[in-house]
LOTIKE-733724 format. One record per residue: x, y, z of N, C-alpha, C, O in turn. Coordinates in steps of 0.02 Angstrom, whole numbers. Layout:
N
<atom <X Y Z> <X Y Z> <X Y Z> <X Y Z>>,
...
END
This chain:
236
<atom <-6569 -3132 188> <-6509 -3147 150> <-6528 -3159 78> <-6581 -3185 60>>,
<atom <-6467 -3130 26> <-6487 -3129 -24> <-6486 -3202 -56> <-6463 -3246 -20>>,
<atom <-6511 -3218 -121> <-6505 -3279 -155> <-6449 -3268 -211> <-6451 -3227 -256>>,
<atom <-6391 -3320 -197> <-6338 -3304 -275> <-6397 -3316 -346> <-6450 -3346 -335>>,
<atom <-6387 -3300 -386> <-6396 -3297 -445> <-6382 -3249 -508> <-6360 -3193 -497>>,
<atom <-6392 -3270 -569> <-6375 -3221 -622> <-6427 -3218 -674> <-6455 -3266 -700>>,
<atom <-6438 -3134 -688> <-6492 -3122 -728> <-6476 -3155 -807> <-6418 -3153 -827>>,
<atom <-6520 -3179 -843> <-6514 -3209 -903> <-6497 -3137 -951> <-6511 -3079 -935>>,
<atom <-6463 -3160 -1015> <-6397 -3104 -1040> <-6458 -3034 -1052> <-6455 -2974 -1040>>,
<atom <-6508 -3075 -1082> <-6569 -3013 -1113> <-6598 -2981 -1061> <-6619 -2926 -1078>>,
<atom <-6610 -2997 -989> <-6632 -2972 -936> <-6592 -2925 -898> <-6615 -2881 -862>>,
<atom <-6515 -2939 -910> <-6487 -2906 -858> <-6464 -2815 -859> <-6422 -2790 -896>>,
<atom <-6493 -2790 -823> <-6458 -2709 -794> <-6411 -2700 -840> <-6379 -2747 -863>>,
<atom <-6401 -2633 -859> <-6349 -2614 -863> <-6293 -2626 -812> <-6237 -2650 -823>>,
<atom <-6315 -2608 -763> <-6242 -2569 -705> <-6237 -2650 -683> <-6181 -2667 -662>>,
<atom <-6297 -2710 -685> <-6274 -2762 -660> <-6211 -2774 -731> <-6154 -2794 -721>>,
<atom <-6234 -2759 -787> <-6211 -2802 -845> <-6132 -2796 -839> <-6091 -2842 -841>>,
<atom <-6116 -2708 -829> <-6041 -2676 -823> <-6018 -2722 -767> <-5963 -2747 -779>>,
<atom <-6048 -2740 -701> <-6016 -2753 -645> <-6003 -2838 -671> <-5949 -2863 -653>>,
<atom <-6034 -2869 -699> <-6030 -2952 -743> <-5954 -2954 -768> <-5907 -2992 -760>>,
<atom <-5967 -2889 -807> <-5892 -2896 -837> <-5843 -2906 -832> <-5813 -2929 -880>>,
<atom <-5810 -2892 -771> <-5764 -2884 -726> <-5744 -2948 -702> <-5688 -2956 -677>>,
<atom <-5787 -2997 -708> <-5785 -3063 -687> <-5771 -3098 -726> <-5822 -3118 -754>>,
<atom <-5698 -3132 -757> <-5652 -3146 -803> <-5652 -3211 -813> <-5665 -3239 -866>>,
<atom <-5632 -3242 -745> <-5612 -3316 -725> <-5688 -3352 -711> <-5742 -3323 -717>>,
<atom <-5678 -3422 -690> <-5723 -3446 -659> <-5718 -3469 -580> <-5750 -3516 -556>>,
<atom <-5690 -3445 -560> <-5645 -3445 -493> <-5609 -3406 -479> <-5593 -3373 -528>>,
<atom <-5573 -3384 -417> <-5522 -3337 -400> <-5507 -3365 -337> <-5547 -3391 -298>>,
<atom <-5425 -3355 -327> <-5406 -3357 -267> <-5440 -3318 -205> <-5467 -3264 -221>>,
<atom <-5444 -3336 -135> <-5482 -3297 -96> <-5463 -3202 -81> <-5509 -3164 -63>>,
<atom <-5431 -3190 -85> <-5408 -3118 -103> <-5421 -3070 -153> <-5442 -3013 -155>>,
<atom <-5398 -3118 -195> <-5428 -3085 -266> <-5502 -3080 -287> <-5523 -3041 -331>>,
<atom <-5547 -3130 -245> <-5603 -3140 -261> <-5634 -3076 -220> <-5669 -3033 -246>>,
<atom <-5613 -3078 -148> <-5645 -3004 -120> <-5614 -2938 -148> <-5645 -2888 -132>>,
<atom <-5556 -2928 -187> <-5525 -2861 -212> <-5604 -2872 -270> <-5641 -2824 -271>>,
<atom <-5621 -2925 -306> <-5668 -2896 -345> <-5763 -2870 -330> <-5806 -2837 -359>>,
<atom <-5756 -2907 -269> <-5818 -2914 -247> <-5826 -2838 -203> <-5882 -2816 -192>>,
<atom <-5753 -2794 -175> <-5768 -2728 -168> <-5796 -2683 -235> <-5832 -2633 -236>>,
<atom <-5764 -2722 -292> <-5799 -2681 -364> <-5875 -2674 -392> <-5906 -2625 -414>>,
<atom <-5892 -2749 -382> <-5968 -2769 -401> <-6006 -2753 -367> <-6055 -2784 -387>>,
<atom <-6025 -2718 -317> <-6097 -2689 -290> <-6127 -2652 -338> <-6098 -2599 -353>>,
<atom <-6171 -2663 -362> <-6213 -2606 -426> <-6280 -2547 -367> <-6326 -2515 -394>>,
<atom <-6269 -2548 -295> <-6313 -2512 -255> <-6269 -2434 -247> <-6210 -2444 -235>>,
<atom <-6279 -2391 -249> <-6267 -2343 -211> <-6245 -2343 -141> <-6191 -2319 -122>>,
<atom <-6299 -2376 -95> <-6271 -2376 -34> <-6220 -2439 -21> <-6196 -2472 -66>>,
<atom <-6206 -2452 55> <-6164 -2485 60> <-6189 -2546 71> <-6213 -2568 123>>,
<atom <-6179 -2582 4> <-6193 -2653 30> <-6163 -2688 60> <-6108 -2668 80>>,
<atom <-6194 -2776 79> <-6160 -2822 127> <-6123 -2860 80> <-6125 -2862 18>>,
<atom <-6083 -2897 131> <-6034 -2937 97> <-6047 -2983 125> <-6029 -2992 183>>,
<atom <-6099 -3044 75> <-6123 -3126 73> <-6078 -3161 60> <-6029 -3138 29>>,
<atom <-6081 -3233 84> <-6043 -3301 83> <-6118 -3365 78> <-6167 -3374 115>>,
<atom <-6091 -3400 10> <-6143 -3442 28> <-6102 -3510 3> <-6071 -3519 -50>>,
<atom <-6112 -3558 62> <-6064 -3586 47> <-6101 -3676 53> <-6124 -3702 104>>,
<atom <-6095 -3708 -17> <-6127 -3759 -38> <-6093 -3811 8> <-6033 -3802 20>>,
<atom <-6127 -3869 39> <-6104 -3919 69> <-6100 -4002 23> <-6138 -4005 -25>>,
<atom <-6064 -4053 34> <-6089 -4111 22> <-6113 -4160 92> <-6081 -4203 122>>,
<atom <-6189 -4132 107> <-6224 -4152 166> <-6280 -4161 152> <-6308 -4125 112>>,
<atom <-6309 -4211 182> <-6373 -4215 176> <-6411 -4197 239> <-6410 -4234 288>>,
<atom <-6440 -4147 238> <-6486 -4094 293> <-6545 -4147 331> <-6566 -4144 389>>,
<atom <-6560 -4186 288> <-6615 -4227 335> <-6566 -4284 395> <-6589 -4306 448>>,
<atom <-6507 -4295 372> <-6455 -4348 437> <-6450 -4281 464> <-6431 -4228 440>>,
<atom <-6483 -4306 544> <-6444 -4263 597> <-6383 -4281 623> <-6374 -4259 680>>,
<atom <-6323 -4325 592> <-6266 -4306 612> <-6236 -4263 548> <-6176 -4248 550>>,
<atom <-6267 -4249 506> <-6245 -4213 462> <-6258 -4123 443> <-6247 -4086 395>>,
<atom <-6284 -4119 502> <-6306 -4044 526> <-6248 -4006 540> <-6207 -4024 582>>,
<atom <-6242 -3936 495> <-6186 -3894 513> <-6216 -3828 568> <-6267 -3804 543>>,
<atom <-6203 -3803 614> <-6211 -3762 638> <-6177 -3751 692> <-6181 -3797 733>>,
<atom <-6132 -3690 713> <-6082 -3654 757> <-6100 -3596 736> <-6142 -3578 695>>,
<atom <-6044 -3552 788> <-6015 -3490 814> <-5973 -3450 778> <-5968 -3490 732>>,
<atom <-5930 -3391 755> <-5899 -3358 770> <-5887 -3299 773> <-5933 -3260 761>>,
<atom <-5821 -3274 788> <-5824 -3197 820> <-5796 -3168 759> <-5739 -3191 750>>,
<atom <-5813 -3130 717> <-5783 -3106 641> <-5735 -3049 687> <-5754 -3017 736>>,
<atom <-5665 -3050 654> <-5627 -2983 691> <-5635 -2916 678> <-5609 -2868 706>>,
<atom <-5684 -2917 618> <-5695 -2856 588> <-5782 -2815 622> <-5807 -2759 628>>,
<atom <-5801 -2898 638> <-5870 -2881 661> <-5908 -2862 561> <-5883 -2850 506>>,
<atom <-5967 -2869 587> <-6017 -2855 539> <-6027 -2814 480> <-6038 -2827 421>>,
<atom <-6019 -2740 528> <-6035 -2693 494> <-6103 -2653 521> <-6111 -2592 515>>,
<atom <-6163 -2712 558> <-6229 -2704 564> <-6245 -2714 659> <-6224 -2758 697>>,
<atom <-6273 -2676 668> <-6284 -2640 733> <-6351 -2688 766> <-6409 -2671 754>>,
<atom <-6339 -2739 802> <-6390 -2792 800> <-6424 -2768 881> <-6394 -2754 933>>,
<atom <-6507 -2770 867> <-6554 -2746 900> <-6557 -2823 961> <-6590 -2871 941>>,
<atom <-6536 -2826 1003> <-6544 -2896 1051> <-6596 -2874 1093> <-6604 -2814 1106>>,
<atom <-6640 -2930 1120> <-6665 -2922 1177> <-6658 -2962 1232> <-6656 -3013 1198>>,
<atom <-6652 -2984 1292> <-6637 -3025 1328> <-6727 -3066 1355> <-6778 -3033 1347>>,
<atom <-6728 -3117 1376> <-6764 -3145 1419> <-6727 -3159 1486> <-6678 -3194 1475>>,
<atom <-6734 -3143 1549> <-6704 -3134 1581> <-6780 -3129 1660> <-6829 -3093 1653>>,
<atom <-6770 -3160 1705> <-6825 -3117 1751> <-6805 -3047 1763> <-6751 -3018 1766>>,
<atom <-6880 -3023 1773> <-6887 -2933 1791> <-6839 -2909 1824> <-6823 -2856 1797>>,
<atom <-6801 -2922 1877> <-6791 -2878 1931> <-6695 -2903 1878> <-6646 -2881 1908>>,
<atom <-6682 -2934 1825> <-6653 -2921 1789> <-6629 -2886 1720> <-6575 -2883 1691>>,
<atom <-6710 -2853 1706> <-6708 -2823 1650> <-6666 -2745 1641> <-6649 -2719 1587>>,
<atom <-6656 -2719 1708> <-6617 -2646 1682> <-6566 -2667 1675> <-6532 -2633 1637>>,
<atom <-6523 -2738 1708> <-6441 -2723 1710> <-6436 -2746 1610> <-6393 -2723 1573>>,
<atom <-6485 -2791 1592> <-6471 -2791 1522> <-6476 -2737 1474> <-6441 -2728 1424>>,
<atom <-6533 -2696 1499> <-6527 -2637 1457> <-6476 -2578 1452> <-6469 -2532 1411>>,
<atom <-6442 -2599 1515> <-6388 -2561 1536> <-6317 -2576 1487> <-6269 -2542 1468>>,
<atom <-6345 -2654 1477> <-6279 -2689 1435> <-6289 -2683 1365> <-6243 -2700 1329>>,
<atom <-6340 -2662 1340> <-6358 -2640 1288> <-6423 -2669 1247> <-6438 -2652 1190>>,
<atom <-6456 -2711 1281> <-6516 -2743 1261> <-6555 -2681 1224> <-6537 -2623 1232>>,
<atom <-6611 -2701 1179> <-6663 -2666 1173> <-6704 -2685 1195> <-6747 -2641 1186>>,
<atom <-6731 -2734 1230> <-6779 -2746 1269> <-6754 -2805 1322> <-6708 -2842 1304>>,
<atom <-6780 -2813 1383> <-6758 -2858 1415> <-6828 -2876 1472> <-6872 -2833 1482>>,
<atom <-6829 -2921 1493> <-6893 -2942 1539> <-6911 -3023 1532> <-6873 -3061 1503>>,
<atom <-6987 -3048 1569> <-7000 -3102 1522> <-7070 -3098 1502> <-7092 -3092 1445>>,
<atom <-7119 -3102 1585> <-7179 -3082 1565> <-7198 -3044 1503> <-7226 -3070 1455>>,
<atom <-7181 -2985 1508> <-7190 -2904 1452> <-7178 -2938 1392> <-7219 -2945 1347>>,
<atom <-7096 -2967 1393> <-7059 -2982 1342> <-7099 -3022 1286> <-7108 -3012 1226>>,
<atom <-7120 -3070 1329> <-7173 -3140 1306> <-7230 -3132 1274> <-7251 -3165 1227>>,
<atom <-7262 -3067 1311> <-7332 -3037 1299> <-7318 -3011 1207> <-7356 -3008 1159>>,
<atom <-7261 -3001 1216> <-7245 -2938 1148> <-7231 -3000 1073> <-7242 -3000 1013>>,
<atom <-7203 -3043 1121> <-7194 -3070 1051> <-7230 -3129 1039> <-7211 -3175 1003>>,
<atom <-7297 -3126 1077> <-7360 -3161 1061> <-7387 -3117 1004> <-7405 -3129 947>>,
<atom <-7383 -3069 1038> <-7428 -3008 979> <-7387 -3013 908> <-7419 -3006 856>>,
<atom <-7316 -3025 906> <-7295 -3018 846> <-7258 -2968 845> <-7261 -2938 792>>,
<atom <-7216 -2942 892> <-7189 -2910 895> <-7111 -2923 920> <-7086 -2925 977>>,
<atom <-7078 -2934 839> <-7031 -2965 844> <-6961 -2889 821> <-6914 -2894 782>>,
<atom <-6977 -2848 848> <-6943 -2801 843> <-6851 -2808 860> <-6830 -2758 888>>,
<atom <-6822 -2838 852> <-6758 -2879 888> <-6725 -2923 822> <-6760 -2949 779>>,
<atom <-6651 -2926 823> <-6613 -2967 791> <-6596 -3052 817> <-6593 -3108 791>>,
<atom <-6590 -3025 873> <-6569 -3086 924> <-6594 -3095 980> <-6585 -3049 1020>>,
<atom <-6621 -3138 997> <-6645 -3149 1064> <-6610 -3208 1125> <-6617 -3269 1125>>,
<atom <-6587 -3182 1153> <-6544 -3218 1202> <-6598 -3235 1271> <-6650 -3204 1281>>,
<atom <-6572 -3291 1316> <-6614 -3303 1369> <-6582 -3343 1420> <-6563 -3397 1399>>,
<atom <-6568 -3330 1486> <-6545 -3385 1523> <-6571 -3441 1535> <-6630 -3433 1517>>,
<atom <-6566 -3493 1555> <-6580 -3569 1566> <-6676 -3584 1611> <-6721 -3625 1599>>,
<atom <-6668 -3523 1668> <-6721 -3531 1695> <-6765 -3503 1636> <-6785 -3558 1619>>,
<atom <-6788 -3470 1602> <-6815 -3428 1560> <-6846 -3449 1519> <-6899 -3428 1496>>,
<atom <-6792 -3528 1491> <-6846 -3549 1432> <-6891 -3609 1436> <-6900 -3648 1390>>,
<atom <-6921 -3614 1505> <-6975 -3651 1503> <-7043 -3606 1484> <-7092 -3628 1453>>,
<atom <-7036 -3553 1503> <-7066 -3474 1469> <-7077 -3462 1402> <-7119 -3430 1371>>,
<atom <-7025 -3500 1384> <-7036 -3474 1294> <-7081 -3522 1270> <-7132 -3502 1242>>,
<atom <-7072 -3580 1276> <-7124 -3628 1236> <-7195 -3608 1223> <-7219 -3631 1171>>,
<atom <-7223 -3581 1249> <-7287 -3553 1205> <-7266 -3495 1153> <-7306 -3479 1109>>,
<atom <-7200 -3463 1159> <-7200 -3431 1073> <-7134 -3464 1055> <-7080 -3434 1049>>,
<atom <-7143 -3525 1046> <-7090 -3567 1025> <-7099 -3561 954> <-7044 -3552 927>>,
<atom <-7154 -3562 906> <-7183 -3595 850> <-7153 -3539 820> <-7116 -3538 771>>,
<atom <-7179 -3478 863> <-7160 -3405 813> <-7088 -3386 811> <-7066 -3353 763>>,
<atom <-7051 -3404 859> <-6995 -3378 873> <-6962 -3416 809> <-6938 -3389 759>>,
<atom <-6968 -3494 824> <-6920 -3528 766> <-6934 -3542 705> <-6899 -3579 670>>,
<atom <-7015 -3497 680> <-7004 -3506 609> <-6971 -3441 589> <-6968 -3438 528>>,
<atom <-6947 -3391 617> <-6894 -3314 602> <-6830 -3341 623> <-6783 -3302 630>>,
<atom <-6821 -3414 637> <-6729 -3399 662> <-6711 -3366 732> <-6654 -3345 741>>,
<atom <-6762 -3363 783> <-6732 -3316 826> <-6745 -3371 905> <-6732 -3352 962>>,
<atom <-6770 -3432 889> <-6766 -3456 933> <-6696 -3458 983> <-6646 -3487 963>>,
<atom <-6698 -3433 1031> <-6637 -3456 1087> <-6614 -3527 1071> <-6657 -3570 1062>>,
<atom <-6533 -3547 1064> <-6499 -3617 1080> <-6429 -3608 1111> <-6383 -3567 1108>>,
<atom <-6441 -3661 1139> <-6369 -3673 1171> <-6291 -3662 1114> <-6239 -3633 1127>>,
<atom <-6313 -3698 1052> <-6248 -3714 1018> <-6229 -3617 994> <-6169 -3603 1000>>,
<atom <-6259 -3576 978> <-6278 -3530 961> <-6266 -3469 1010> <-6269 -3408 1002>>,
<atom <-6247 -3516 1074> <-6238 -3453 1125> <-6271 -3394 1151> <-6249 -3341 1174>>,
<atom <-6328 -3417 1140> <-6405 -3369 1160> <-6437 -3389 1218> <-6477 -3355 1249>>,
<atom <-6410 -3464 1237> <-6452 -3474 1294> <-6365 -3471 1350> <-6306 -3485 1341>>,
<atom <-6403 -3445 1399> <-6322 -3417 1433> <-6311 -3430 1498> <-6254 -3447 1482>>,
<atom <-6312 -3438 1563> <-6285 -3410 1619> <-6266 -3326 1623> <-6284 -3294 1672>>,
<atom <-6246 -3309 1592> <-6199 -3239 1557> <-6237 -3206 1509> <-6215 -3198 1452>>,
<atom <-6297 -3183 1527> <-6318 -3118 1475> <-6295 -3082 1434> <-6310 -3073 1374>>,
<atom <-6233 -3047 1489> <-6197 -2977 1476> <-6161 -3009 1431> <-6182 -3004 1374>>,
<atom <-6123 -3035 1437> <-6048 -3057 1410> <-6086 -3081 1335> <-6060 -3057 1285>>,
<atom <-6139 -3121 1328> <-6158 -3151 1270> <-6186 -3064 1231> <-6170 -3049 1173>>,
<atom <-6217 -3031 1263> <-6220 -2959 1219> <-6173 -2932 1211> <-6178 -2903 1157>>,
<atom <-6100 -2919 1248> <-6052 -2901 1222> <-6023 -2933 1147> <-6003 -2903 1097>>,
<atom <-6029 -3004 1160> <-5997 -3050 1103> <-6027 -3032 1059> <-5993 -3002 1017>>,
<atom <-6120 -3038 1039> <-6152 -2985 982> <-6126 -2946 939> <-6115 -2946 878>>,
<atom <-6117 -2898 1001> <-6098 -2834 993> <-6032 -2821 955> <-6016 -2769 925>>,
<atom <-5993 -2884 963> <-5915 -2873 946> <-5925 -2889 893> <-5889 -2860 852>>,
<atom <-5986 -2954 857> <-5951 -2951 793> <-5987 -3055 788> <-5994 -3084 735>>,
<atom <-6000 -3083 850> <-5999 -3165 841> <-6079 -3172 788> <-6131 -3141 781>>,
<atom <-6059 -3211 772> <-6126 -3236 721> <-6125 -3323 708> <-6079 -3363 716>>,
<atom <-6192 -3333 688> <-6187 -3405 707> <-6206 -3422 621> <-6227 -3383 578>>,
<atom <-6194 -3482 617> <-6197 -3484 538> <-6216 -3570 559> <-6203 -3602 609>>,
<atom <-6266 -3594 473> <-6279 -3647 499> <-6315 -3672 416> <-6337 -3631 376>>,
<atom <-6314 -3745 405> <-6331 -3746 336> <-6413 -3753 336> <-6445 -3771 385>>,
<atom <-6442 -3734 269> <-6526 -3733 263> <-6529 -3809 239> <-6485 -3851 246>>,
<atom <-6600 -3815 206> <-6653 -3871 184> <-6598 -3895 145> <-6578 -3953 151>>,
<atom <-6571 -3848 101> <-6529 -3873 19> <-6455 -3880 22> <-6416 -3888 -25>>,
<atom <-6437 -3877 114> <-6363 -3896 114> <-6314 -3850 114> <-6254 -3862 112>>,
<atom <-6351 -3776 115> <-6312 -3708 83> <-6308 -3691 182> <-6343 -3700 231>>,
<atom <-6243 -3662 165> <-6226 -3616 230> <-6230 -3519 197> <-6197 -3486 157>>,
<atom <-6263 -3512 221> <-6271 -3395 192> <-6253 -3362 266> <-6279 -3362 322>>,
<atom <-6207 -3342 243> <-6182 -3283 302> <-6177 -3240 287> <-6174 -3238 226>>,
<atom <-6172 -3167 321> <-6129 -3112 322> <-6064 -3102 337> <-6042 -3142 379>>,
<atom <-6030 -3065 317> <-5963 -3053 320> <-5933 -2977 337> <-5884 -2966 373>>,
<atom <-5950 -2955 321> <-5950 -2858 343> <-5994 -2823 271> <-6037 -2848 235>>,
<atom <-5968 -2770 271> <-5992 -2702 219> <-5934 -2704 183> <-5874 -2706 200>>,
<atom <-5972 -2703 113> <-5909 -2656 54> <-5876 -2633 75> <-5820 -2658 67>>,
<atom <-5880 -2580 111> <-5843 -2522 124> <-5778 -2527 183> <-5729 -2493 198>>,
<atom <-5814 -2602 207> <-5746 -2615 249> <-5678 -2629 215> <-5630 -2644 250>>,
<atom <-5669 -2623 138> <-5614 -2649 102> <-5578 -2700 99> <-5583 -2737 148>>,
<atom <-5544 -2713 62> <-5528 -2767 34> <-5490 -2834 102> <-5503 -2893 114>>,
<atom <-5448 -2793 126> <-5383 -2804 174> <-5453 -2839 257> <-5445 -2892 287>>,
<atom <-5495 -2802 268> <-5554 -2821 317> <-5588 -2886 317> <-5591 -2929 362>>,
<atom <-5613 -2885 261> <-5674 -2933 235> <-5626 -2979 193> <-5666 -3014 161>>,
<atom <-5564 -2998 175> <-5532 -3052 188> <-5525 -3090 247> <-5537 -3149 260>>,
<atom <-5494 -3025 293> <-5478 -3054 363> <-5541 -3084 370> <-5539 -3140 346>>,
<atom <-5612 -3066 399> <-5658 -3088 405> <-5685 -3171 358> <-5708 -3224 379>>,
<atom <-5671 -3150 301> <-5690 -3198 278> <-5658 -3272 292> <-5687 -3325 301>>,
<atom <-5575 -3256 290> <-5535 -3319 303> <-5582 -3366 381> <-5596 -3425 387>>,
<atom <-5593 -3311 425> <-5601 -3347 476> <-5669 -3360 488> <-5677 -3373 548>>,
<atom <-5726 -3361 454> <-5783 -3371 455> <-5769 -3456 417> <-5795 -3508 438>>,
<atom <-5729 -3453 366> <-5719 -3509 324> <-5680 -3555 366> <-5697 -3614 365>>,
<atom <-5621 -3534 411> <-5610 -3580 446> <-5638 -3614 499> <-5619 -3667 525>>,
<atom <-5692 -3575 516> <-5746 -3586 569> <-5780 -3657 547> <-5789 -3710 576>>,
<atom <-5794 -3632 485> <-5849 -3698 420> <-5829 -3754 450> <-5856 -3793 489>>,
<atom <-5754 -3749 416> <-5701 -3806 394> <-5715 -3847 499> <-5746 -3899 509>>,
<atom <-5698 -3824 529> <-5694 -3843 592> <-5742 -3876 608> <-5733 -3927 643>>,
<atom <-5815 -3854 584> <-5866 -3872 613> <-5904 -3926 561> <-5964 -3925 550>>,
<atom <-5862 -3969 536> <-5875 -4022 508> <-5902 -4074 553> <-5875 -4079 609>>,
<atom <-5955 -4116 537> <-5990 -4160 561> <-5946 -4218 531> <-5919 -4224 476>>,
<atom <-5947 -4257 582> <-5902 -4325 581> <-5957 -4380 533> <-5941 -4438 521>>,
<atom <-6006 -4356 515> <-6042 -4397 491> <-6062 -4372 409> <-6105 -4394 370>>,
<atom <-6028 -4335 404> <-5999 -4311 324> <-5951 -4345 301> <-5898 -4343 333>>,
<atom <-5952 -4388 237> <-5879 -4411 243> <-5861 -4388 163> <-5900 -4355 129>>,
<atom <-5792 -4411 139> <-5764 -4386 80> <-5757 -4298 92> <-5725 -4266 133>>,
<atom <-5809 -4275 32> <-5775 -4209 10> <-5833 -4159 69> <-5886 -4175 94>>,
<atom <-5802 -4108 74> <-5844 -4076 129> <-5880 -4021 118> <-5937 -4011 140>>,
<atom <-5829 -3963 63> <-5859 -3898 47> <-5859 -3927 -19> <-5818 -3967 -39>>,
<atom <-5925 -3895 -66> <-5908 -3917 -159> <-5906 -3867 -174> <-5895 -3862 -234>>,
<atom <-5914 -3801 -136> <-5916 -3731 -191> <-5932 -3669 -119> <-5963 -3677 -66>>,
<atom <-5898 -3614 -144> <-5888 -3575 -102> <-5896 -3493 -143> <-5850 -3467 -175>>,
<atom <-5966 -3461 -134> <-5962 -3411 -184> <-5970 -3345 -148> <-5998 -3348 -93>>,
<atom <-5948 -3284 -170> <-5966 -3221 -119> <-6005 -3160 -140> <-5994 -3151 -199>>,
<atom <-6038 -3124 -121> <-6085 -3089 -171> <-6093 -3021 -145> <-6112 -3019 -87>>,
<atom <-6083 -2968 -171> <-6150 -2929 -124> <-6194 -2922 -134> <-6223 -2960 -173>>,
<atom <-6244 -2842 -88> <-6322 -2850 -75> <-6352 -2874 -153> <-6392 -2919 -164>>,
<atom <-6320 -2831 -200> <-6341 -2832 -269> <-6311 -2826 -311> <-6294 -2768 -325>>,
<atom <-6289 -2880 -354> <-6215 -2875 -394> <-6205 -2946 -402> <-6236 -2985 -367>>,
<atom <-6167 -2965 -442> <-6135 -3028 -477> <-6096 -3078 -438> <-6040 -3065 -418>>,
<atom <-6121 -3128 -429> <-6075 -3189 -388> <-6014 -3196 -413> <-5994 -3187 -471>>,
<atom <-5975 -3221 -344> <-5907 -3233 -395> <-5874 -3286 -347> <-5864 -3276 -288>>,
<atom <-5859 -3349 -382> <-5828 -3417 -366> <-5782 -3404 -326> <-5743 -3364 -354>>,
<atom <-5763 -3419 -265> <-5673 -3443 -219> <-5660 -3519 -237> <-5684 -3575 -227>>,
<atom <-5608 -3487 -269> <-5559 -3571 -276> <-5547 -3582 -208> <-5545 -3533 -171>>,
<atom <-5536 -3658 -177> <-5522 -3675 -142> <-5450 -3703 -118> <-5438 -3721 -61>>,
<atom <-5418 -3704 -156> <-5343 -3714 -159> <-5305 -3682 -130> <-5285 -3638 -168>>,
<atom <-5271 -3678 -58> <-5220 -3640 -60> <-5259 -3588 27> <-5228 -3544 58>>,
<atom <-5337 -3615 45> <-5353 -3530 74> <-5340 -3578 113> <-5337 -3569 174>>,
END
């Protein structure tokens, strides 16, 4: 995920500088902010459409930890490589469901070696007494299996379908920031609103009771490469 920021005036691109321009206000309503953020991609290809969204939390209180679920209606945009942990004599019905890899032994063996070829790694309940010897590796990439996250399952299939549809789990870092995805440029304007409203209402929901006063301080959207641009919060 990318980092918001802005190149200093003497440093910046041309095509970033043209796409700067465009950016009038210091805020925008949530609509207006994605009608501009389809403008500002300075890539050729199709970039993503980022959310990074500042908290007033402090990351070291664990009741002040943000992290949930949800199912974007638009889905992604991005075609996510899963593998299951699962016992053997379960690994074809996952590959069947669309895994790229599924097993545990094999599975285990592979990503001792470092072979973390996979977006997501899901696992049922018996499974992850298995993982703890590549516990260390798994969770410094983010890919550790959890419950809140919906990776550790009863339900394999159904949790690769949900993937597949579009669910993503979002959760704040060291500095209090929540970074998500939201779809592709190219999903237009009318999409990646829809998406966006409900990723944000997801946020809003998944407030820790141990946050108190103000909850979100800043809410900005970006793509892969191109100029941040402020959502007012008023009104979404």
């Amino acid at each position: 995920m990318s980092l918001v920021f802005r190149f200093p005036i003497f440093f910046m691109p041309k095509k970033y500088k043209e796409k700067a321009a465009l950016i009038k206000q210091k805020e925008y309503p949530l609509e207006e902010a994605v009608e501009l953020l389809t403008q500002a991609s300075t890539t050729k290809f199709d970039g993503t459409a980022e959310v990074h969204v500042r908290l007033n939390a402090d990351p070291a209180q664990g009741d002040q930890q943000v992290r949930a679920t949800v199912t974007l209606p638009h889905g992604t945009g991005k075609t996510l490589r899963i593998a299951v942990v699962v016992p053997e004599d379960r690994a074809k019905e996952m590959l069947e469901a669309g895994a790229v890899k599924a097993g545990e032994e094999n599975l285990i063996k592979a990503i001792e070696k470092g072979e973390l070829d996979f977006d997501v790694l899901v696992a049922v309940p018996s499974s992850m007494k298995s993982l703890g010897k590549v516990a260390k590796t798994l969770g410094q990439k983010g890919l550790m299996p959890n419950p809140k996250a919906g990776t550790v399952t009863d339900n394999p299939v159904q949790a690769i379908k949900e993937l597949q549809k579009g669910k993503i789990e979002f959760r704040n870092d060291k500095q209090a920031i929540i970074h998500s995805i939201f779809g592709k440029i190219s999903f237009g304007k009318e999409k990646l609103t829809e998406n966006l409203r409900v990723l944000l209402v997801a946020v809003k929901e998944a407030r820790p009771a141990g946050i108190k006063g103000e909850y979100i301080k800043s809410i900005t959207i970006t793509p892969t490469m191109g100029p941040s641009i402020r959502v007012a919060q008023g009104g979404m």
